[in-house]
C-alpha positions in Angstrom: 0.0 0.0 0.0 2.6 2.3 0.9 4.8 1.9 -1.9 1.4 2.2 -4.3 0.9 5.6 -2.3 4.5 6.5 -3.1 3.8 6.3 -7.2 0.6 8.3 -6.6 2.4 11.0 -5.1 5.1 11.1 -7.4 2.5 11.3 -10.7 0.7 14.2 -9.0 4.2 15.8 -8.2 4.9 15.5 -12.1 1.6 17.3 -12.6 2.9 19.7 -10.5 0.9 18.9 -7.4 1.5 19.4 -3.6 0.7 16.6 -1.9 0.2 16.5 1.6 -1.5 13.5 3.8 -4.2 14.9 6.3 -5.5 11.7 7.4 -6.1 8.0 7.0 -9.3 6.4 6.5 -9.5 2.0 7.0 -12.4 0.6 6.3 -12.0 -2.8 8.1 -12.6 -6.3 6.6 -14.8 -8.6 8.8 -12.0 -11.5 6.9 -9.8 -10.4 10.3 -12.7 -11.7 12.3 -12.8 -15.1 10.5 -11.8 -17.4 13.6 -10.6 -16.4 16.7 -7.3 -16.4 16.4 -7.4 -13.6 13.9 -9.9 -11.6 15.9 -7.8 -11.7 19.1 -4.7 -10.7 16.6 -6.9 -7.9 15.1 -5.9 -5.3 18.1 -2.0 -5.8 17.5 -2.2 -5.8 13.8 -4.4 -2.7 13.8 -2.2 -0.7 16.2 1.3 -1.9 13.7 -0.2 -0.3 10.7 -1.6 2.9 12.3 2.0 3.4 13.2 3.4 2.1 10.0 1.1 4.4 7.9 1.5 7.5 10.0 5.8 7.2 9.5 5.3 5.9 5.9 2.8 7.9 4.1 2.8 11.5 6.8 5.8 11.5 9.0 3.3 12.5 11.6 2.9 10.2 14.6 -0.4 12.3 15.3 -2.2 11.6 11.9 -5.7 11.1 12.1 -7.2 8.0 11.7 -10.7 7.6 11.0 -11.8 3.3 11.4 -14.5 1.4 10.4 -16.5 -1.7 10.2 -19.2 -3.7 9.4 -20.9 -4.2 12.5 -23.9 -7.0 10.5 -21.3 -9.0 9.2 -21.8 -12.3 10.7 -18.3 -13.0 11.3 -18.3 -9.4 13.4 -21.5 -10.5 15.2 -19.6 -13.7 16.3 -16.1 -12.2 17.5 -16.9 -8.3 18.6 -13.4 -7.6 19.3 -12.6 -6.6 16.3 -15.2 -3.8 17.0 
């Protein structure tokens, strides 16, 4: 994702863009709450790419973060700590 963000940036540049990241938005997949191993992973792997996007994409350790999910999801319904 990163590095897909990094080509982006560097076409608009060419265009003659600034380009400056203001916040993140992830939309989360219910697949994390497949089984319960992945649901009780969900907490850990969510907090590694907050930090990984906000020092890859913005350099700002305070970048907003806006998350959500899809509460109806079966898979959701069964494991709510992905919530």
């Amino acid at each position: 994702m990163v590095l897909e963000y990094r080509k982006a940036v560097s076409l608009l540049k060419l265009d003659g863009y600034n380009v400056k990241v203001r916040g993140f938005i992830w939309i989360q997949g219910e697949s994390d709450a497949e089984n319960d191993e992945m649901a009780n992973a969900y907490y850990g792997n969510l907090r590694a790419i907050v930090r990984d996007v906000r020092a890859g994409l913005s350099h700002n350790v305070a970048l907003p973060v806006l998350l959500g999910v899809d509460e109806q999801h079966e898979w959701v319904q069964q494991r709510p700590i992905i919530v």
